[in-house]
N, C-alpha and C positions, 0 to 999 in steps of 0.2 A: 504494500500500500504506500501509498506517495503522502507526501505532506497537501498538496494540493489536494488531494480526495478526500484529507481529513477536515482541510479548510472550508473547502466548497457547504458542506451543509451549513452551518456556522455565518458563513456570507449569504446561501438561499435564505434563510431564518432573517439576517438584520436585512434584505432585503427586504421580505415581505412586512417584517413590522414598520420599516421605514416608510411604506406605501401604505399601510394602514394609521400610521402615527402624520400622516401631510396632515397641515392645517386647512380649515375651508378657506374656501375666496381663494381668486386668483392670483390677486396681489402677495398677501402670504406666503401662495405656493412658492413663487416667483424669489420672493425673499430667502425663502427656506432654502429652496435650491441653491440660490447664490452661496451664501452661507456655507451649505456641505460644501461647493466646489472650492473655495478658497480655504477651508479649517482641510480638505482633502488634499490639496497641494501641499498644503503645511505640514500635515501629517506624510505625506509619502515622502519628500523633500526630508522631512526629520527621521524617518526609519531609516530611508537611503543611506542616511549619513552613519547613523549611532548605528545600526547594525553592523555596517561597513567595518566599524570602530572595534566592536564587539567582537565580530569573526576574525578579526587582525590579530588580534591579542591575544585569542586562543580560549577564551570564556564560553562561548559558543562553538560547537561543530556542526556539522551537519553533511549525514550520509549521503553519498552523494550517488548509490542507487536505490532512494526515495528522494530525492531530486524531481522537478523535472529538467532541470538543465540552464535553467533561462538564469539572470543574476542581473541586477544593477548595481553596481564596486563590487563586492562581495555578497550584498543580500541576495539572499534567491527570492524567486518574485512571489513563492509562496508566504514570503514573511510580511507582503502589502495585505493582503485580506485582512487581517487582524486590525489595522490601523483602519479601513476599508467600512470594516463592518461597525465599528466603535462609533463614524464619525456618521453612519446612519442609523443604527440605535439610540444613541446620546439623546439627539433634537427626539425624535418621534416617541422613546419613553415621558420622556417632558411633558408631550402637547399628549400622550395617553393621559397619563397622571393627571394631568391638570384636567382633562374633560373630565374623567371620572371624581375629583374630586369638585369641579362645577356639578355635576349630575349630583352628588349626594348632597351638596348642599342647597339644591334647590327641593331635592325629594324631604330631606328636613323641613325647611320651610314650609311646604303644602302640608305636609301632617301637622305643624302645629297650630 
């Protein structure tokens, strides 16, 4: 088994919650997406680097027949997903949480 086939469910998962956790309205959307894209550069730009860092120094190994082969400096590109999924979970548990806690405290309200 490959690190990318462990990663993959893990990225399906913050995907879909990511797409469930969008905010209404267009505008929002619009925002929201901007957002991951630039906190997503920032994030892959910063693994690029510190993993680079990591596998240099010898703290990190990694087998290189569960590989798939591909690498930026030294990360392999399996080690993006994780940063990937974090920065599409993050926002959409947010705006979960927040609706669920608007929903209860409006369902409070009606009952008293």
């Amino acid at each position: 088994m490959t690190y990318l086939l462990i990663s993959l469910p893990f990225l399906a998962a913050a995907v879909v919650v990511g797409l469930v956790g969008l905010p209404a309205g267009a505008p929002a959307r619009r925002r929201r997406w901007l957002a991951i894209g630039v906190a997503t550069i920032a994030l892959l730009v910063l693994t690029a680097v510190f993993d680079t860092l990591i596998i240099a120094n010898g703290i990190v190994a990694y087998d290189d027949a569960h590989r798939v082969g591909l690498a930026i400096g030294l990360a392999p590109v399996e080690d993006f997903a994780y940063p990937l999924a974090g920065v599409l979970l993050v926002p959409a548990i947010w705006t979960i949480a927040h609706r669920w806690s608007r929903t209860r405290r409006r369902n409070r309200d009606v009952v008293r």
